[in-house]
C-alpha positions in Angstrom: 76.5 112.6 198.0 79.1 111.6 200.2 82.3 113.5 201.0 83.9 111.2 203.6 86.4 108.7 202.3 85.6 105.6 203.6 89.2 103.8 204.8 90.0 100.9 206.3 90.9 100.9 209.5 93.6 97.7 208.5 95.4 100.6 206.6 99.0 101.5 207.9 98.1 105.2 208.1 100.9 107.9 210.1 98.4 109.3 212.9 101.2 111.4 214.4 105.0 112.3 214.3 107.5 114.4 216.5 111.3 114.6 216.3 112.6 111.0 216.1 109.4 109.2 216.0 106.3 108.3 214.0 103.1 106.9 215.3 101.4 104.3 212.6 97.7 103.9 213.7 98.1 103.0 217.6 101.4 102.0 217.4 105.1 104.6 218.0 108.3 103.8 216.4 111.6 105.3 217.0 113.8 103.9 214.2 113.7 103.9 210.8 110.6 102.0 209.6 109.1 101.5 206.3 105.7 101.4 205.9 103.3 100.2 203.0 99.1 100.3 203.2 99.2 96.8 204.8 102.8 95.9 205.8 105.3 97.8 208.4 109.3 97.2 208.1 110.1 97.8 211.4 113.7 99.0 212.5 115.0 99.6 209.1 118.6 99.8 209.6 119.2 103.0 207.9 120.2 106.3 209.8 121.5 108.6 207.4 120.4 109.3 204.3 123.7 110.1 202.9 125.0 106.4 203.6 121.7 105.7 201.8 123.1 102.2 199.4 121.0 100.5 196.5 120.9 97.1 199.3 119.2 99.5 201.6 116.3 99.9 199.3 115.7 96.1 198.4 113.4 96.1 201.4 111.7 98.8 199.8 111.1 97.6 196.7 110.2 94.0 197.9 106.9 95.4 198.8 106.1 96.3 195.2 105.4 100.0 195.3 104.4 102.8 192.7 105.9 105.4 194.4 108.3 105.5 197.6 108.5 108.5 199.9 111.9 109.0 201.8 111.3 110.9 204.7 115.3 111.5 206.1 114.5 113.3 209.6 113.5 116.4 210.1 115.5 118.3 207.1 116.0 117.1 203.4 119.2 115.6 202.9 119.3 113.6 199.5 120.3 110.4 199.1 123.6 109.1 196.1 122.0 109.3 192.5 122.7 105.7 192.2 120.0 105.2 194.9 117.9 107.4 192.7 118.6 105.7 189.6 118.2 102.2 191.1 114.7 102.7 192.0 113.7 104.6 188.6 115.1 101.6 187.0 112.5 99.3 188.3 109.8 102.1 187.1 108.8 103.3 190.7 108.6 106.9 190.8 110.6 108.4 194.0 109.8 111.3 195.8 112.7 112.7 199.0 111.1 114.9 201.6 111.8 115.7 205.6 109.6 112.9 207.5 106.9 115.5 208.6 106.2 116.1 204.5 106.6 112.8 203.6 104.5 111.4 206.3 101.6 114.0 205.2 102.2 113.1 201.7 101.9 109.0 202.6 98.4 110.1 204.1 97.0 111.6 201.1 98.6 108.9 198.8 97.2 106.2 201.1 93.6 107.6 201.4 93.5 107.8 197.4 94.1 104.1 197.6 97.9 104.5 196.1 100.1 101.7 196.0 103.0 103.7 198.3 105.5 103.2 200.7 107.1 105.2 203.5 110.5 104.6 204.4 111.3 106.9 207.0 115.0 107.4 208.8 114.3 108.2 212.4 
């Protein structure tokens, strides 16, 4: 019986984060990216997840998730409920979290083949 998952290397997985940036397999960003199993957003123009609007999250959404992570920097600082309640409308469940959670929490989606995305304010 085998207990390795076997992954795809073509998977967008985080492979390391720090203060102000996020590595996604070989490659570092250092703003705001959003990430999906097969697709990466990069400089999401977001810095503040305060400021956080509902056009802000169409790219989010345009890549068809089941659940989105918000990862905004390295404390938890919640976005307007209208955000909130703009995603739960379309019946994707939304999670907020400092990036080094929600970049754990992508990896263990990911690996059990979850239909997730990362958006993460940098």
């Amino acid at each position: 019986m085998k207990f390795t998952l076997e992954n795809s290397a073509a998977l967008n997985a985080v492979t390391a984060r720090a203060p102000g940036e996020v590595r996604i397999g070989t490659r570092l960003f250092r703003n705001s990216v959003v990430v999906s199993p097969t697709v990466i957003v990069e400089d999401w123009q977001v810095n503040d997840a305060a400021q956080l609007v509902e056009g802000d999250i169409e790219t989010i959404l345009g890549l068809g998730p089941e659940i989105v992570l918000l990862g905004t920097g390295e404390r938890q600082v919640f976005p307007a409920p209208r955000v909130h309640a703009a995603i739960a409308a379309r019946g994707v469940g939304f999670e907020v979290m400092d990036n080094g959670a929600a970049c754990r929490t992508y990896n263990v989606l990911l690996a059990e083949g979850r239909n997730v995305v990362l958006a993460l304010i940098l």
